[in-house]
C-alpha positions, 0 to 999 in steps of 0.5 A: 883479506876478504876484499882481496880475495873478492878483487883477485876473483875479479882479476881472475875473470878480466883477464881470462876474456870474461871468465865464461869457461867452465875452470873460470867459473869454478875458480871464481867459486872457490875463491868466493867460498874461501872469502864466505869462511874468511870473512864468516858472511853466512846467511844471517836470519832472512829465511824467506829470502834464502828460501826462494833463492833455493827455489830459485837455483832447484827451479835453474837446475830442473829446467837447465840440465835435468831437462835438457842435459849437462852442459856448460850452457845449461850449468852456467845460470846455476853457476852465475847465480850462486856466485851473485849470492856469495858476492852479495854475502861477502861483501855485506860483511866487509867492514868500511876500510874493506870497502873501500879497498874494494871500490879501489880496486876496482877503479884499478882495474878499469884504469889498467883495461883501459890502458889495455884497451887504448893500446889495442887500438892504436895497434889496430892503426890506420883505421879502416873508415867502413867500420868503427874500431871496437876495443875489447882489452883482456875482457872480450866483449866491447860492450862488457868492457864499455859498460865496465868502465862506465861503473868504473869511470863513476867510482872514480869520480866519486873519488874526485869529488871527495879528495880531487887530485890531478891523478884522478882527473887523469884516470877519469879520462883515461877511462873516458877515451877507453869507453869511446874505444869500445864503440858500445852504444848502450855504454857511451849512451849511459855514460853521457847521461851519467856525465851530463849528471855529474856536471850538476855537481862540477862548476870548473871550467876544466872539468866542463870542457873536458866533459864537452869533448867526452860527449862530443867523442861519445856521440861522434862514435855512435853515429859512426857505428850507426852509419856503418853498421846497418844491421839493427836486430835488437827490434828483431831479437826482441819480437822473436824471443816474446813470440817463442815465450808465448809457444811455451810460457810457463817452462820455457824451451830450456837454456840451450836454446836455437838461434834466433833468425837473422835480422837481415841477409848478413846479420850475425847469428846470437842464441840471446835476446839481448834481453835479460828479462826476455831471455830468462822467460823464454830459456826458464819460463814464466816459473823462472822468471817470477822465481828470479824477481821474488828473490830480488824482490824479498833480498831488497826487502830485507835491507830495509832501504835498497840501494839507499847508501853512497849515491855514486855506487848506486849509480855505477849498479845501475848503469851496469844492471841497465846494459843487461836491457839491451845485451848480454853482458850480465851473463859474462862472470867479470859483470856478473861479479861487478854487478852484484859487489857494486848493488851490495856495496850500494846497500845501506851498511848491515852495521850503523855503527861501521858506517862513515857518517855514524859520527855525525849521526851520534852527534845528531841523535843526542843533539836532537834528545837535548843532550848537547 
């Protein structure tokens, strides 16, 4: 039941364009506090870590909407935050069939905005040539779903390689040509990489010219955007948000913060440095920032190994941790979400006896003590 829920919460947020409103961000809350009592994921002896997350959440609503007001922008990092933690909580607790309904579902879902996603384009048909097509589905944000499907599309390689079937083959291209719809570079950038990676571990003519046509379409795309679009303000974004972090370096000027100048006559205007870390030194400070990294810092601590369990998973955490480098999709909730359930299935499971392999680590113990 709890995987269901944590997965309805993630249903929630696709299909209500990112689940960024206010009655989104509650929904989601409620229904992860539901799964907290189903589940009975409280918070088990990290003090310290718990601690500084409660610094960190104090520091959040000090200098969000105590300093500037309340606000929906200066209450969504609280929100996000909370809901980060309650994700890691619940899915630490789910048991091994618990997750992998859960990276079921999630394969699940990236196939079905997909399907979403290549009928958007087809529908927007002919193309206008001056400008790549950029298919956002349910979610909202072309880069959001690029990144989505990214993780998605290695959960379900996972699968591949552990049981292949035609039918997966199918819904990894199927992801794959959504990607490519998107038009996000950071995604179709990681996504190849990932690719490339992948082929280590194929040796099948198909699965090699497939993954040839994949990158071919991927980097086909990327230069198209890149011809067509000539506006390039990450470099600019980012120089602006290091010189506003110096002016107020430890309390930062506050979450609702004024928009950055264009890059470029024409360029769109964004209030987000397309930087996480950037952006959380320059809308909470210095004071915030340390605060978020020593929760990070001490949770990781506390597992022992980080990231040290199924490689497939860890790599669908990091491509999605890594796209908030260069945007703002973390701060989408259907990301958020994704991102936290995939760092914590990523983890070592709190149970050894639960996990997959403990057979095989039993017979290796009493294997090694002599006892076979």
């Amino acid at each position: 039941m709890t995987a269901y829920l944590l997965l309805a919460a993630l249903a929630w947020t696709v299909a209500s364009r990112g689940g960024t409103s206010l009655r989104d961000l509650l929904v989601v809350s409620l229904l992860l506090v539901v799964a907290m009592i189903a589940g009975r994921a409280w918070p088990r002896r990290t003090v310290a870590v718990w601690a500084a997350l409660a610094a960190l959440v104090g520091w959040l609503l000090i200098d969000g909407p105590l300093r500037v007001g309340f606000e929906l922008e200066t209450v969504r990092m609280p929100l996000l935050v909370a809901i980060a933690a309650m994700t890691v909580l619940v899915v630490r607790r789910l048991n091994v069939a618990g997750r992998e309904t859960l990276l079921s579902g999630l394969i699940a879902v990236g196939c079905l905005q997909s399907v979403i996603a290549l009928g958007e384009l087809a529908a927007t048909a002919p193309f206008d040539l001056t400008a790549a097509p950029r298919a956002s589905a349910l979610l909202g944000s072309p880069n959001g779903l690029g990144i989505l499907l990214v993780a998605t599309s290695v959960l379900t390689a996972r699968e591949l390689h552990r049981r292949g079937g035609v039918l997966l083959i199918a819904a990894l291209v199927l992801q794959g040509c959504a990607l490519i719809a998107t038009g996000s570079r950071t995604a179709i950038l990681v996504g190849s990489i990932l690719l490339i990676g992948y082929l280590a571990t194929r040796t099948e003519w198909i699965y090699r010219a497939l993954a040839a046509a994949g990158l071919a379409a991927g980097a086909a795309m990327v230069i198209w955007r890149t011809a067509t679009e000539p506006h390039h303000d990450r470099p600019h974004l980012w120089g602006e948000a290091l010189r506003r972090i110096a002016d107020q370096p430890l309390v930062g000027e506050g979450p609702a913060s004024a928009p950055f100048s264009p890059a470029a006559p024409g360029a769109g205007i964004t209030t987000h440095a397309h930087n996480e870390l950037l952006q959380w030194a320059m809308e909470y400070g210095l004071v915030g920032l340390g605060l978020a990294l020593l929760v990070l810092v001490l949770a990781f601590r506390s597992v022992g190994r980080p990231l040290g369990g199924d490689r497939w998973v860890t790599f669908a955490a990091l491509a999605v941790l890594a796209a908030g480098l260069t945007d703002f999709t973390l701060r989408i909730t259907a990301l958020t979400l994704a991102a936290a359930a995939l760092v914590a299935l990523a983890m070592p499971h709190p149970d050894p006896a639960a996990s997959p392999t403990a057979p095989v680590d039993r017979f290796r113990a009493a294997a090694g003590r002599g006892r076979l």
